[in-house]
C-alpha positions as a Markdown table, in Angstrom:
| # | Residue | x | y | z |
|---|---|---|---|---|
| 1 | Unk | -30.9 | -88.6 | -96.4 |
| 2 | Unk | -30.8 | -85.4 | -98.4 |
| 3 | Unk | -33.2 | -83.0 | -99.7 |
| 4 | Unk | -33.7 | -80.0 | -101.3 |
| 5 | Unk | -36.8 | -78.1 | -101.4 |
| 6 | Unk | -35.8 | -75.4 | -104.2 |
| 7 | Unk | -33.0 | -73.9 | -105.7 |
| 8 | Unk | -32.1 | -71.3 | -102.8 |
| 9 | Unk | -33.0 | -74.1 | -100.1 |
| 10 | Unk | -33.7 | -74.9 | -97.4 |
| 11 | Unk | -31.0 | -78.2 | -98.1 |
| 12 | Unk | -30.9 | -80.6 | -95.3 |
| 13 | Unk | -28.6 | -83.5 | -95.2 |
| 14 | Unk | -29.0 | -86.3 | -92.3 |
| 15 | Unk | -25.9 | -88.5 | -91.9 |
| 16 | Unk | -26.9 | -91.7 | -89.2 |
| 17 | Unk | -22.9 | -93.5 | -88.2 |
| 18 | Unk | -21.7 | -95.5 | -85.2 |
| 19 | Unk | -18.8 | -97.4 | -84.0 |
| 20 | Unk | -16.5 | -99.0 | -81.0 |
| 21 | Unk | -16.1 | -96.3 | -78.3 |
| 22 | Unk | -12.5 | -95.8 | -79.8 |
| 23 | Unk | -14.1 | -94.2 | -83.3 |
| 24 | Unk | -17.1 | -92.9 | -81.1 |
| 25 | Unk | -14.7 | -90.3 | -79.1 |
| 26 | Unk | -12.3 | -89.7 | -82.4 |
| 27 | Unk | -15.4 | -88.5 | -83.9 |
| 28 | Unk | -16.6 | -86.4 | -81.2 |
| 29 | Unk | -12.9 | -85.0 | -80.6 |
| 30 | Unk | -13.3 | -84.0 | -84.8 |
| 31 | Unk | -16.7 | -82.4 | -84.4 |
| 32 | Unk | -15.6 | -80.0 | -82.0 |
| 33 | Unk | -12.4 | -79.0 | -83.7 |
| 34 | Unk | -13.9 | -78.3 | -86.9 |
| 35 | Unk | -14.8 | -74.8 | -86.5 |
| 36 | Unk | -11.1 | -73.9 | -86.5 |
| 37 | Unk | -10.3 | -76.0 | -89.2 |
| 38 | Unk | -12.8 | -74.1 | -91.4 |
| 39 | Unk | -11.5 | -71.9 | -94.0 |
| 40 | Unk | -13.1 | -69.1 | -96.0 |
| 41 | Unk | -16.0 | -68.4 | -97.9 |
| 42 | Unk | -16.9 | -70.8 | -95.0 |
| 43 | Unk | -17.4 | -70.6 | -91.9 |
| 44 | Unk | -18.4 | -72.5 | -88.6 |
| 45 | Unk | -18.6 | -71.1 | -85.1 |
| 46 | Unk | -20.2 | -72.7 | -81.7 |
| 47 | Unk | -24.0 | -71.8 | -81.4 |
| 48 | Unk | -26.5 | -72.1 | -78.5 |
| 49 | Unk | -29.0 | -74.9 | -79.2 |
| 50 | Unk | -31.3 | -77.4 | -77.6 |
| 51 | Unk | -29.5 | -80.6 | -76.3 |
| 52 | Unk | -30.1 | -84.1 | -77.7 |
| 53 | Unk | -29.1 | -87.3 | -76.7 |
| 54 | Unk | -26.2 | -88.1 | -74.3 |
| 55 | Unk | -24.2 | -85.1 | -75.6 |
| 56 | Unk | -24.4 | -82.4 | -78.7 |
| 57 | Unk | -23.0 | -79.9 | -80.2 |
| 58 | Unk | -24.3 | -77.3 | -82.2 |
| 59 | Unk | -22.4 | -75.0 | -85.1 |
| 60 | Unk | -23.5 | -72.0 | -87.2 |
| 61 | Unk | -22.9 | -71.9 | -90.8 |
| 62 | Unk | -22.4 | -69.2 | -92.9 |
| 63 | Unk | -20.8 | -69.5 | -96.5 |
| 64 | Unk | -20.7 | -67.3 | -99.9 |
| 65 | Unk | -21.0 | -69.2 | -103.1 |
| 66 | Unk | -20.9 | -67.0 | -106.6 |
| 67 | Unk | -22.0 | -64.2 | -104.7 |
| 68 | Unk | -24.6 | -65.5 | -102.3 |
| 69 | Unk | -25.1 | -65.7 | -98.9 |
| 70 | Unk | -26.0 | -69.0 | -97.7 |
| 71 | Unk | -26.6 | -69.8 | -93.9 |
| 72 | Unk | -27.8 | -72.6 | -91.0 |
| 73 | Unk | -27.3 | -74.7 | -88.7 |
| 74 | Unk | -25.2 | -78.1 | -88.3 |
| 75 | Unk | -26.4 | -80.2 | -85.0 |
| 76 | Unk | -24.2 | -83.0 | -84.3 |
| 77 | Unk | -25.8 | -85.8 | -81.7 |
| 78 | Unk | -23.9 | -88.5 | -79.8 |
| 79 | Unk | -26.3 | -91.3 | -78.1 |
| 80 | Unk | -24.2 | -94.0 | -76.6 |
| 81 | Unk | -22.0 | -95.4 | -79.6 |
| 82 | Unk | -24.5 | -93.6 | -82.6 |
| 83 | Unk | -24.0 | -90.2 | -84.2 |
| 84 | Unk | -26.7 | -88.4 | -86.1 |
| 85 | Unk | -25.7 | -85.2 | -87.7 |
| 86 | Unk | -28.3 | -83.1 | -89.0 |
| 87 | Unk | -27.4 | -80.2 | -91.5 |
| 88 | Unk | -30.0 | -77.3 | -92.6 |
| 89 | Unk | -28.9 | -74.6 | -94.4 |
| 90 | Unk | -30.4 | -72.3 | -97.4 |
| 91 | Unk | -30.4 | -68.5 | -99.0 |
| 92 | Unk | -30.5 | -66.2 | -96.2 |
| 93 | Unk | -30.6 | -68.7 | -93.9 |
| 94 | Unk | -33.1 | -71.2 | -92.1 |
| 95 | Unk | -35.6 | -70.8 | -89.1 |
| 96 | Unk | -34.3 | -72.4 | -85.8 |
| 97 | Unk | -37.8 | -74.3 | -85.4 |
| 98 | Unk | -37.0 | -76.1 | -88.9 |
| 99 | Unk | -33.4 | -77.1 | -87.8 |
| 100 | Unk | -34.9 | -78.6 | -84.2 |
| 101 | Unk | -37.5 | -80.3 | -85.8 |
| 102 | Unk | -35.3 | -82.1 | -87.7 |
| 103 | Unk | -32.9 | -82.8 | -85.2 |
| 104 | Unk | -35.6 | -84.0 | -82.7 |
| 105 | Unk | -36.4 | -86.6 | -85.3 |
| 106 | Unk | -32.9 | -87.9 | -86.1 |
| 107 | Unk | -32.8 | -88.4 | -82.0 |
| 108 | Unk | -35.7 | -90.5 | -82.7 |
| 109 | Unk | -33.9 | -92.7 | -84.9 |
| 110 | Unk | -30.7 | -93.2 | -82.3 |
| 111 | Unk | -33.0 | -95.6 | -80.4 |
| 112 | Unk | -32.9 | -96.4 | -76.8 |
């Protein structure tokens, strides 16, 4: 799912995947590397935030483009075998309450 509310954000993005355990722990292993695979005008760095699920994993995101400052939040949730990443990001940046809203529902659709 994607959406954009204007121009200057916020964007979100929702990506819903899942696999054998095998893909399941390469994918998680790729998550947390990703911060130091990041190169600039991007950036990703560990944040604080709520945990989902059976494990998550939380990154900041700041990144220029022409000149602006864009910044948010990428949540990444494992529940059993499922992923949900949830991205939210605009100009300036995004509330925390918006990102967590958003992530709480993705949760919702990992099922039980």
């Amino acid at each position: 799912m994607d959406f954009q509310q204007s121009e200057d954000g916020p964007f979100l993005q929702e990506i819903l995947a899942g696999g054998s355990a095998q893909q399941t722990q390469a994918a998680w292993a790729a998550v947390q590397k990703a911060p130091s695979l990041c190169v600039e005008p991007t950036r990703l760095a560990t944040t604080p935030f709520q945990s989902y699920g059976d494990a998550s994993y939380a990154l900041a995101l700041t990144a220029t483009r022409a000149g602006v400052a864009y910044g948010g939040d990428v949540v990444v949730i494992r529940k059993g075998q499922t992923f949900a990443e949830v991205v939210v990001f605009g100009v300036g940046g995004v509330q925390p309450a918006l990102v967590q809203q958003v992530a709480a529902k993705a949760v919702g659709k990992l099922g039980s």
